[in-house]
C-alpha positions as CSV (number, residue, x, y, z in Angstrom):
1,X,-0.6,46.8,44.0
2,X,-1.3,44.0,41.5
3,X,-0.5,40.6,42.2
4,X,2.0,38.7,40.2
5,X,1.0,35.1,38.8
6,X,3.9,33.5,39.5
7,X,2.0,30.3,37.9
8,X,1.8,31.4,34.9
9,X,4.8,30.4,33.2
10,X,4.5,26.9,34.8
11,X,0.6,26.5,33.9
12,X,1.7,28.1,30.3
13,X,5.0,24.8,29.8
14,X,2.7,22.2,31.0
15,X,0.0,23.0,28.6
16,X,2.7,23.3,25.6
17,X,4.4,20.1,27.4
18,X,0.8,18.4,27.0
19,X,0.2,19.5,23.1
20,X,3.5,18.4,22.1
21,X,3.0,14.8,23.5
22,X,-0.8,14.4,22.1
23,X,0.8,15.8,19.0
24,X,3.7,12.9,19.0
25,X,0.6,10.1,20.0
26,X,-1.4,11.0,17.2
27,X,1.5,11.0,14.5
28,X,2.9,7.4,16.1
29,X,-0.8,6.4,15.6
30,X,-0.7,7.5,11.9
31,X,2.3,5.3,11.4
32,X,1.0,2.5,13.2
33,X,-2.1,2.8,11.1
34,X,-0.4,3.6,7.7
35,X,2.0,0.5,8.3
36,X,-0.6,-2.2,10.0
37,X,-4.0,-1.0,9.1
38,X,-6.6,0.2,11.8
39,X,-7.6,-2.8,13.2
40,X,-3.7,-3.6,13.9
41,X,-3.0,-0.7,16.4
42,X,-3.6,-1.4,19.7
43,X,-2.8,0.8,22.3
44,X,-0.2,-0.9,23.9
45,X,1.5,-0.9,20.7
46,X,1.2,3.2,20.1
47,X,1.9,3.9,23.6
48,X,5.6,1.8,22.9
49,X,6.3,3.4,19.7
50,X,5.9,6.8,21.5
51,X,7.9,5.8,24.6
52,X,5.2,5.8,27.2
53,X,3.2,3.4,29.1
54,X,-0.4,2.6,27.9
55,X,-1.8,4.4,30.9
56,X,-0.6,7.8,30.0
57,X,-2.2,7.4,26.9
58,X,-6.1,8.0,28.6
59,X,-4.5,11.2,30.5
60,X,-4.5,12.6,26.9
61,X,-7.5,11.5,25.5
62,X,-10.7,10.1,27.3
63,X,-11.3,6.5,25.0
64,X,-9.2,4.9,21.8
65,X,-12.0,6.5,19.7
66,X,-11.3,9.9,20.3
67,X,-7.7,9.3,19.4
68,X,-9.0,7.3,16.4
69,X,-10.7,11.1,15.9
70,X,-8.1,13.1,16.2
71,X,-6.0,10.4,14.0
72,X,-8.4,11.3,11.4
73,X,-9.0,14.9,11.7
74,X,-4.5,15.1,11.5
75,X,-5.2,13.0,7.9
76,X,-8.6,15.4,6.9
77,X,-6.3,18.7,7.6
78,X,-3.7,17.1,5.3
79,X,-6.0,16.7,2.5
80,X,-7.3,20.0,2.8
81,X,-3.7,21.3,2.2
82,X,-3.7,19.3,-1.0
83,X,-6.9,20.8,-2.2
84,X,-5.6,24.5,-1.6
85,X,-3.1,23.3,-4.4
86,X,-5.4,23.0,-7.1
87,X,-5.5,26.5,-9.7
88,X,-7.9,29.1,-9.7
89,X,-7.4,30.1,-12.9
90,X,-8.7,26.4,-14.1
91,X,-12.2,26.2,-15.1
92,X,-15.1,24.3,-12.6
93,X,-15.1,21.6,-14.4
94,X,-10.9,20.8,-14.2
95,X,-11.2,21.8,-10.9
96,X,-13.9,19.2,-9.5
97,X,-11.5,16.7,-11.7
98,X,-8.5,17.4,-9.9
99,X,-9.8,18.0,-7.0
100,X,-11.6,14.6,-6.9
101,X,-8.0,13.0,-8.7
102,X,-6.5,14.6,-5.7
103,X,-9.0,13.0,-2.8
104,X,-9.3,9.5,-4.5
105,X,-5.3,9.7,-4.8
106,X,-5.4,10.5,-0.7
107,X,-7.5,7.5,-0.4
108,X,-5.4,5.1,-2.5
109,X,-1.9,6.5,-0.8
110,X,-3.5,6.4,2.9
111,X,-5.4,3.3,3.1
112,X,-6.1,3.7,7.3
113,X,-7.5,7.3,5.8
114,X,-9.9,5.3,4.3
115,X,-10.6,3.1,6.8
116,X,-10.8,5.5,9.7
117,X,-13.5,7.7,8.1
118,X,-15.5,4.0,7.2
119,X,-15.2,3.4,10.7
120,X,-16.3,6.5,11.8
121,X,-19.5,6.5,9.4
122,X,-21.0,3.2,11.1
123,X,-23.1,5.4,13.9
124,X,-25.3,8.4,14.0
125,X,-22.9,11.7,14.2
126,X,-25.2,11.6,18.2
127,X,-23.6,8.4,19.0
128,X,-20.1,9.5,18.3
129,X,-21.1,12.9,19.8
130,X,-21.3,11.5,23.3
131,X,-18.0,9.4,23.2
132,X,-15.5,12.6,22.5
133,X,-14.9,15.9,24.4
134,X,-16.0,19.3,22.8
135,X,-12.8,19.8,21.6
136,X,-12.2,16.7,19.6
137,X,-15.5,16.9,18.1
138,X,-15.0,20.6,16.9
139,X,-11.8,19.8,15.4
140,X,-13.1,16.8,13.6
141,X,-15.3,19.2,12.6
142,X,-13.2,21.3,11.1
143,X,-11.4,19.0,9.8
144,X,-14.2,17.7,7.6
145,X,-15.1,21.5,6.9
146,X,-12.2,22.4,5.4
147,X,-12.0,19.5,2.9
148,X,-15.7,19.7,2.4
149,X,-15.8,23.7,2.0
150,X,-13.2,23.4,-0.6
151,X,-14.8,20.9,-3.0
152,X,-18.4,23.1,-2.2
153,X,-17.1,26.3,-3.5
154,X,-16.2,24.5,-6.7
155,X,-19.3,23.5,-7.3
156,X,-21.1,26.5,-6.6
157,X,-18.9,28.5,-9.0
158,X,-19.7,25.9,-11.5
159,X,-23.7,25.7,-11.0
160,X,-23.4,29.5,-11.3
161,X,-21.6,29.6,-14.1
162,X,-24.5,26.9,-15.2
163,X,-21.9,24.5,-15.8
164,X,-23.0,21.6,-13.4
165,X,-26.7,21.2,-12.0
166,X,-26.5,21.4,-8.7
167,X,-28.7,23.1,-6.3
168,X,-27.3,22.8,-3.0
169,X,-23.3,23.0,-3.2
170,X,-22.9,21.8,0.9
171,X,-25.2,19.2,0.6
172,X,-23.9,17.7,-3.1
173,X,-20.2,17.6,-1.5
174,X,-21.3,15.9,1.2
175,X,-23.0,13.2,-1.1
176,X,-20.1,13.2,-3.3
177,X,-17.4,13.0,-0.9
178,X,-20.0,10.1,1.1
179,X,-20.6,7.8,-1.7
180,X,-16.7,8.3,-3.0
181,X,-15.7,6.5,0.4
182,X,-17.4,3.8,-0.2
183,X,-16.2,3.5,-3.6
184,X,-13.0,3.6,-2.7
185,X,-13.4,0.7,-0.4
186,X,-13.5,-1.4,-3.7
187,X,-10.0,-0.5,-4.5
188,X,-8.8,-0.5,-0.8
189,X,-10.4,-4.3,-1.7
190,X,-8.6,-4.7,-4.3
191,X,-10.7,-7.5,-5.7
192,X,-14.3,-7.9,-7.5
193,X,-16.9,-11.1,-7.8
194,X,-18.2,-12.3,-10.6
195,X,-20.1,-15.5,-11.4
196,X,-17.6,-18.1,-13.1
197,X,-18.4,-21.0,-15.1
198,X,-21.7,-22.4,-15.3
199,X,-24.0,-19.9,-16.4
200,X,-24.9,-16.4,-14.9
201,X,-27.1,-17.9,-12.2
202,X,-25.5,-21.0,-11.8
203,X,-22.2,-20.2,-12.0
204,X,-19.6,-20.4,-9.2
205,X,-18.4,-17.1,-7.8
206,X,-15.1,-16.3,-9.1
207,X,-13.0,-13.4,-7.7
208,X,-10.9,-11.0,-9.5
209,X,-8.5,-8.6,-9.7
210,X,-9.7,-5.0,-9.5
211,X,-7.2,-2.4,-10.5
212,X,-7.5,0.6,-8.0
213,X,-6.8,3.1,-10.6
214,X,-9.7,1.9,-12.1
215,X,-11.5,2.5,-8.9
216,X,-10.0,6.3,-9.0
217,X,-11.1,7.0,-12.8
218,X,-14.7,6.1,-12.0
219,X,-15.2,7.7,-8.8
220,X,-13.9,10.9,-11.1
221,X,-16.4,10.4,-14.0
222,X,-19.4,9.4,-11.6
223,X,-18.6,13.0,-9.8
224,X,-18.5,14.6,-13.2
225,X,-21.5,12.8,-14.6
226,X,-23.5,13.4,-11.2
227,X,-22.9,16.9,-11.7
228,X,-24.0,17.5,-15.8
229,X,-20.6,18.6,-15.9
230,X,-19.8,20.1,-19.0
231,X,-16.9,22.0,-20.2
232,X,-17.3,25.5,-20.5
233,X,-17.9,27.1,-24.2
């Protein structure tokens, strides 16, 4: 006769238990972050906003950086849903456009978006691999893929359409999406330096203003431009 595992059940609401409360720490640390910034949320402060004591917060996740991960992978699968919105019926060119008006505008409404990924980009991928379990670093991983794999298939339609030059789609999204972070940092900035009065090498620096849709529109045309984009006869 088969044996009944009378565990199951049990074994089966403490897992679902489990997700549901990493689940609730990783959205109180999105607040946090979206209200105060990354460097302003300790854990003390996410493990009060969630109702817990700081303790409980390492029996769900090995180190602050892998929740910082999994923070980030929660704003990466958000993006991607954004991208899925832009048409297929639109040529590659209008597509790369939006698509880039749609990341930059992620950026500029989630600064601690833009911060955790900066964060995240000061070590070899090695180095961050040995800090987080398997399955944080697979679903960062997909995370990245399925913002990455959207903006890649755009340009490989376009390149074989030979609308853009490009000869490795992966590769040129990862550059593009790269060197657009650290764009965006200027608007997450917000402010420029220039030399002020006294000549151009003599001058005192003088800050100013930098307007971050200004930041937006040129991460857009250096994509574009990067690309030999050109519209479609």
């Amino acid at each position: 006769m088969a044996t009944v595992d009378t565990n199951k059940p049990i074994a089966s609401r403490r897992a679902s238990v489990r997700r549901e409360r990493e689940r609730e720490i990783v959205a109180a640390t999105r607040r946090l972050f979206d209200e105060r910034g990354l460097q302003d949320a300790p854990i003390e402060d996410i493990a009060r906003a969630v109702g817990i004591n700081k303790a409980l917060i390492y029996r769900h996740f090995s180190s602050k950086e892998e929740l910082f991960v999994l923070t980030l992978s929660s704003y990466l699968i958000d993006l991607a849903n954004q991208l899925d919105g832009i048409s297929r019926t639109l040529d590659p060119v209008a597509q790369l456009e939006e698509g880039w008006r749609l990341y930059t505008g992620y950026c500029l409404q989630h600064p601690a978006f833009l911060d955790c990924s900066m964060s995240l980009m000061r070590r070899p991928a090695e180095d961050l691999r040995e800090e987080i379990s398997d399955a944080v670093w697979i679903r960062l991983g997909q995370g990245m893929a399925a913002c990455l794999g959207r903006l890649s298939r755009i340009l490989e339609r376009g390149a074989e359409q030979g609308i853009f030059t490009v000869e490795d789609p992966d590769f040129t999204a990862n550059h593009l999406y790269t060197q657009t972070l650290g764009t965006m940092h200027l608007a997450r900035i917000g402010a420029g330096v220039r030399t002020g009065a006294g000549g151009r090498t003599g001058g005192i620096p003088e800050i100013f203003t930098i307007d971050p849709l200004r930041v937006q529109q040129a991460c857009i045309a250096d994509v574009l431009a990067s690309v030999g984009a050109t519209r479609p006869a």
